[in-house]
C-alpha positions in Angstrom: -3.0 -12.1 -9.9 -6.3 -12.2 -8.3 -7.6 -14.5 -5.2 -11.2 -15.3 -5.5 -12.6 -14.5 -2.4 -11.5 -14.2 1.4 -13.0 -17.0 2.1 -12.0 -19.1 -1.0 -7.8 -17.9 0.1 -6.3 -17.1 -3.2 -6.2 -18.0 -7.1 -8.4 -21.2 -7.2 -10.5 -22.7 -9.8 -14.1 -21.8 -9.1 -17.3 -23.1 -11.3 -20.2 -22.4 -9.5 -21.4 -19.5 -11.8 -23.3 -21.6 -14.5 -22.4 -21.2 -18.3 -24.4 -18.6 -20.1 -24.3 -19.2 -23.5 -27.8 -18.1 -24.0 -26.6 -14.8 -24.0 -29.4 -12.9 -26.1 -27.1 -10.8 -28.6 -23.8 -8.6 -28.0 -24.4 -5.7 -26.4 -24.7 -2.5 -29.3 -26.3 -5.2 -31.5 -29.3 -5.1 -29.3 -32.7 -4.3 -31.0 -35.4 -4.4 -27.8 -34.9 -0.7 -26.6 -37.6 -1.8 -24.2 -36.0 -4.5 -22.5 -34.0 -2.9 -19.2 -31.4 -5.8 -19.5 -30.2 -4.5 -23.0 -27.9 -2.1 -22.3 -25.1 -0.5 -25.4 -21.9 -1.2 -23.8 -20.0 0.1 -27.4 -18.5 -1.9 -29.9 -15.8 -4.8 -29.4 -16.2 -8.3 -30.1 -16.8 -10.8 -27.1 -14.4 -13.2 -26.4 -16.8 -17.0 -25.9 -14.9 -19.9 -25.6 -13.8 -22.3 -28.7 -16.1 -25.0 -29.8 -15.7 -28.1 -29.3 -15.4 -27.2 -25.5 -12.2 -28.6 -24.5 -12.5 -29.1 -20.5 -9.2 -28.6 -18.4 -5.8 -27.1 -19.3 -4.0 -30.5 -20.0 -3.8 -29.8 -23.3 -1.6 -26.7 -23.1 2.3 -27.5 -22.8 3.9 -25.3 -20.3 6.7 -23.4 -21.8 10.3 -24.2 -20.2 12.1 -23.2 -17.2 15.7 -23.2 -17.0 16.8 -25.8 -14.4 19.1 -22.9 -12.5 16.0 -20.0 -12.1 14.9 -20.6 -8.3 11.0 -21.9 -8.3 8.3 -21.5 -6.1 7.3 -24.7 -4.0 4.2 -24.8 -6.0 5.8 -25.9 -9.5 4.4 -29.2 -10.2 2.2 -29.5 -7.8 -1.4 -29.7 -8.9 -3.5 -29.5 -5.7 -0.8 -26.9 -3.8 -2.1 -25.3 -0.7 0.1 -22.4 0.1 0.8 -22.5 3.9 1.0 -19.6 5.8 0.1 -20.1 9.0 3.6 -19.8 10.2 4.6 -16.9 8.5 4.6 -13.5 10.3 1.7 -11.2 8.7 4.4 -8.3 8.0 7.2 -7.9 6.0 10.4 -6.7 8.4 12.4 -4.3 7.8 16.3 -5.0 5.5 16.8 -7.6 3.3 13.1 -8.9 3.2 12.2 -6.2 2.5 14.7 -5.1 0.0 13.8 -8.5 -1.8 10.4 -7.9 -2.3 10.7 -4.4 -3.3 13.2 -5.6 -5.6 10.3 -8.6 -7.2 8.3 -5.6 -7.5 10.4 -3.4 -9.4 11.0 -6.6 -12.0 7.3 -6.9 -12.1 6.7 -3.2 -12.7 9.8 -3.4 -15.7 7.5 -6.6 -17.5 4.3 -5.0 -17.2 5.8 -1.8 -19.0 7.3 -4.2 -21.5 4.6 -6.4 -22.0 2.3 -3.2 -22.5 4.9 -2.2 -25.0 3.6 -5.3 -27.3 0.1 -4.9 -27.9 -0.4 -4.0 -30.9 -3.0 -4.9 -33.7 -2.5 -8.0 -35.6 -0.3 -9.6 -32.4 -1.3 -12.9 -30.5 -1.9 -13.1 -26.6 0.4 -16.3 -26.6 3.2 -14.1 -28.7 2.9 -11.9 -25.8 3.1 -14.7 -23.4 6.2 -16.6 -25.2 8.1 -12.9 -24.8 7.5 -11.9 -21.3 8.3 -15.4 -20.1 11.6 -14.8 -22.0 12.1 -11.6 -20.3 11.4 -12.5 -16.9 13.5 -15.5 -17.7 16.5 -13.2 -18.5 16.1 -11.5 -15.5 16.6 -14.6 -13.2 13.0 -14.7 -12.4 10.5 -17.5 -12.2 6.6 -16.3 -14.3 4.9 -16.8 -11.0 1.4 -17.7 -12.2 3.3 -20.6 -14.7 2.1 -23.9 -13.7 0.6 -22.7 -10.3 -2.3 -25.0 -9.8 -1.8 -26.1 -12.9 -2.4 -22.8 -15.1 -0.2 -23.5 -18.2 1.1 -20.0 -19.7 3.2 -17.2 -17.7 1.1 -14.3 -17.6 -2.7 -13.8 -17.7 -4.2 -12.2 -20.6 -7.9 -10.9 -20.3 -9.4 -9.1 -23.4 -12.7 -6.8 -23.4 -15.4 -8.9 -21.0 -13.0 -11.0 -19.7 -12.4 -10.3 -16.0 -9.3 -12.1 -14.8 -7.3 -15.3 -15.9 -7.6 -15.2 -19.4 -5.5 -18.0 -21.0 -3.3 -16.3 -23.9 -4.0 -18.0 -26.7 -3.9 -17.6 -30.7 -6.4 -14.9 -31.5 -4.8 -11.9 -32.8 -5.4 -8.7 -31.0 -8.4 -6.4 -32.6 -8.5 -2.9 -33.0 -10.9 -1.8 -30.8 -10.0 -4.6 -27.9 -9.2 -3.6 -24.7 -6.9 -6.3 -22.8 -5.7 -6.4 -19.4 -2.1 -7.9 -19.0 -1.4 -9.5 -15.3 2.4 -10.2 -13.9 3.8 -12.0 -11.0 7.2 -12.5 -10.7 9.4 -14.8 -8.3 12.9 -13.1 -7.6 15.0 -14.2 -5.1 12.2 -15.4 -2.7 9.6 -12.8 -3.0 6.9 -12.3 -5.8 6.2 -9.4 -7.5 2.1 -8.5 -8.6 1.1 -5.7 -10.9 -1.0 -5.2 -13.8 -2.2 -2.7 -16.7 -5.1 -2.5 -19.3 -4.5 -1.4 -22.6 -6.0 0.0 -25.3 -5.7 -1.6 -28.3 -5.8 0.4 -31.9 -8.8 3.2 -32.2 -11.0 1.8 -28.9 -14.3 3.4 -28.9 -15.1 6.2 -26.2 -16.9 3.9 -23.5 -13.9 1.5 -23.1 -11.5 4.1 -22.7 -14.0 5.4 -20.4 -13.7 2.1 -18.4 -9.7 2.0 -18.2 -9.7 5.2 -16.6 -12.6 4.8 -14.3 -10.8 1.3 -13.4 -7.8 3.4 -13.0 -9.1 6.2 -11.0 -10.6 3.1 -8.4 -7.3 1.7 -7.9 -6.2 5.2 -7.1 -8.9 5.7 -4.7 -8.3 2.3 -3.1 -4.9 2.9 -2.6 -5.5 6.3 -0.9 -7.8 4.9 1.7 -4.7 2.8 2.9 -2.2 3.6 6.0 -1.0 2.3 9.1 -3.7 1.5 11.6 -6.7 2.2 9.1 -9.1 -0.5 8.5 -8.9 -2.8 5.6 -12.9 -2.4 4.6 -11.9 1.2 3.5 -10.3 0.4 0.3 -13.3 -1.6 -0.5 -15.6 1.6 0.1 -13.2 4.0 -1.7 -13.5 2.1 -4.5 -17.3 2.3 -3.9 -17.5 5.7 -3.9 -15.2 6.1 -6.9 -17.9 4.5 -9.5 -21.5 4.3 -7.2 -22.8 7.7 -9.2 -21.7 5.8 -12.7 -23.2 3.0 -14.8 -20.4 0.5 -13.4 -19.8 -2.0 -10.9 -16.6 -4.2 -8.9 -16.5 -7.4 -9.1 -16.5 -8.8 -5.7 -15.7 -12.6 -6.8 -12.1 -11.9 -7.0 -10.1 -10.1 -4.1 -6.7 -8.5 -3.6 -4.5 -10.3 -1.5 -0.8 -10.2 0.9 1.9 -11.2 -0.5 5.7 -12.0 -0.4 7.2 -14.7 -0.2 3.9 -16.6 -0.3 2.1 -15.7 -3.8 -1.4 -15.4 -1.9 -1.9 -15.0 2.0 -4.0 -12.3 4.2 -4.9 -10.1 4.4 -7.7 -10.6 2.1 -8.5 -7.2 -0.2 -12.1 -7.0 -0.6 -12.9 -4.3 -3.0 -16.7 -3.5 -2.7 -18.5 -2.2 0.5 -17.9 -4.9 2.7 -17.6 -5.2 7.0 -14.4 -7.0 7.2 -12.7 -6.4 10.6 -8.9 -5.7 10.7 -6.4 -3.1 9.8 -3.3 -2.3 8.4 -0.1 -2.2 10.2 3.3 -1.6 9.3 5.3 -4.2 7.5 1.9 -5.4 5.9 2.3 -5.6 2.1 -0.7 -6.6 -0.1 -2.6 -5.8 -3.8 -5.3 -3.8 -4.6 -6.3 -4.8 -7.9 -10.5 -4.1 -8.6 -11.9 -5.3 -11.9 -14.3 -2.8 -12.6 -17.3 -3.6 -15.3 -19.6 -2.1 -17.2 -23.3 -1.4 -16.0 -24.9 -2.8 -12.7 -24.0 -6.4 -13.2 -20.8 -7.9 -11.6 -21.4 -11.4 -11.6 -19.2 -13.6 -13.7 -18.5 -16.9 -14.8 -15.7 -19.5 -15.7 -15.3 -21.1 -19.1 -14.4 -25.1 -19.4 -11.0 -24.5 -19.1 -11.5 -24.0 -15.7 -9.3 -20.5 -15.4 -10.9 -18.1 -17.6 -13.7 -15.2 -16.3 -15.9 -13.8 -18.1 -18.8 -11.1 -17.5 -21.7 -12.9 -17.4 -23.8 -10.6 -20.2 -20.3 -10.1 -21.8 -19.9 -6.5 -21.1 -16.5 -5.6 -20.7 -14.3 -5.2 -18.0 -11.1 -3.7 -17.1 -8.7 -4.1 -14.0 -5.5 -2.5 -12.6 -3.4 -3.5 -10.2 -0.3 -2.4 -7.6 1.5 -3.7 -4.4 1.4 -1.4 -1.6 3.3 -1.7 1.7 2.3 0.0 4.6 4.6 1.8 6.5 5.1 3.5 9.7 3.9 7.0 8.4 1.3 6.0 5.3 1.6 3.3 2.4 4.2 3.2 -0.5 3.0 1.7 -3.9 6.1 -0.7 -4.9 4.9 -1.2 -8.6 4.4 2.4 -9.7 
């Protein structure tokens, strides 16, 4: 799961982007071939959010944790500030770090599973209800469930939604692409990853856009080791797509983690001149959200989680923990 910004420290609520619903028309059913706005981003149907507005996520009934899985301090907690300010900024060596290779192996086994369910005709909240089973089985707490108050156990985010997409009851399209984010809590330690999939016959731009997105993940991770500085990864990632008719969101950052689910360092992800490095022990995500054309801004509908583009192109995102060690940086979720 996504932070926000550096400066923002981790997966708040944000609304400062206004509400465009004037959008002019969904991109390939645009008819001013003269306007430089209107670009053909392919064909997908947008995701807007459902009418009457419904503000807040107090409608949405948590789904139930057994009383013996170990939760994070969070749970319950609506206004949570995750303190780590006495936490070392490096995972050491044995059973830490054991434990949160092991949250990120469960989180790698979900993602596979959960990518194993999309499928035409099935519902984000069907895919929801069965990962929170599975992580369930595996003595896990759904990290994201109920932290600051978000109400499912996963994130689903389909064609030009960015991040936190709420799963919900619309079935799955052909043609949808949909991004599927995990954290796990095992045993102390949280687990981060996530995938975009392709859904039924997608047409050739957004399979373009999952492998660009997955090509600046790669990119991002390779600009990592000990001693390098963190504003690499954000200028890999540059490099990657700044010949190509995308753009990185930079609302949303990568972040550490461990046994705190969002902490520093903070992962920006375009060109940016943050100071620090990476050392060994330090374990964070990379996790860019890549979007089509020159436009990264976004904004949040009423429910107060979910991001969309804000010209409702589409946008794709991948994600893995990497831990740095003494001779170069190991990706835990591959």
């Amino acid at each position: 799961m996504l932070g926000l910004t550096r400066a923002s420290r981790g997966f708040r609520r944000t609304s400062h982007i206004l509400n465009p619903l004037k959008i002019r028309t969904p991109r390939g059913l645009a008819t001013d071939a003269h306007d430089p706005e209107v670009e053909d981003f392919g064909n997908y149907s947008i995701i807007l959010p459902p009418e009457p507005f419904i503000f807040g996520v107090d409608h949405i009934k948590p789904r139930r944790v057994p009383d013996h899985i170990n939760k994070p301090a969070y749970v319950g907690i609506t206004d949570y500030k995750e303190d780590y300010r006495l936490l070392g900024t490096t995972i050491s060596s044995g059973e830490a770090e054991e434990s949160l290779r092991a949250a990120a192996r469960l989180a790698k086994r979900v993602r596979q599973y959960a990518g194993s369910l999309v499928r035409v005709g099935t519902t984000t909240n069907e895919i929801d209800a069965a990962v929170h089973d599975f992580i369930i089985s595996n003595s896990a707490y759904p990290s994201p469930l109920r932290y600051l108050s978000f109400p499912r156990s996963c994130c689903t985010s389909v064609n030009n939604i960015i991040v936190h997409g709420i799963p919900d009851d619309r079935p799955l399209e052909s043609g949808d692409i949909i991004n599927i984010d995990i954290t796990v809590f095992l045993n102390g330690y949280h687990g981060d990853t996530s995938e975009t999939f392709l859904v039924g016959n997608v047409d050739d731009q957004g399979k373009e856009l999952v492998e660009v997105t997955n090509e600046a993940l790669k990119r991002g991770i390779g600009a990592c080791g000990p001693r390098r500085p963190l504003k690499g990864i954000g200028r890999a990632i540059h490099e990657s797509i700044r010949h190509k008719n995308y753009s990185v969101s930079s609302q949303f950052t990568g972040h550490g983690i461990g046994t705190v689910f969002h902490r520093p360092p903070w992962i920006l992800h375009h060109l940016n001149d943050e100071p620090g490095v990476m050392m060994p022990g330090d374990c964070f995500t990379i996790e860019p959200c890549i979007i089509q054309g020159l436009n990264p801004r976004g904004w949040i509908f009423p429910d107060g989680w979910t991001a969309s583009t804000e010209n409702c192109a589409r946008s794709a995102q991948a994600e893995h923990m990497v831990l740095i060690t003494e001779t170069g940086a190991e990706i835990l979720t591959l």
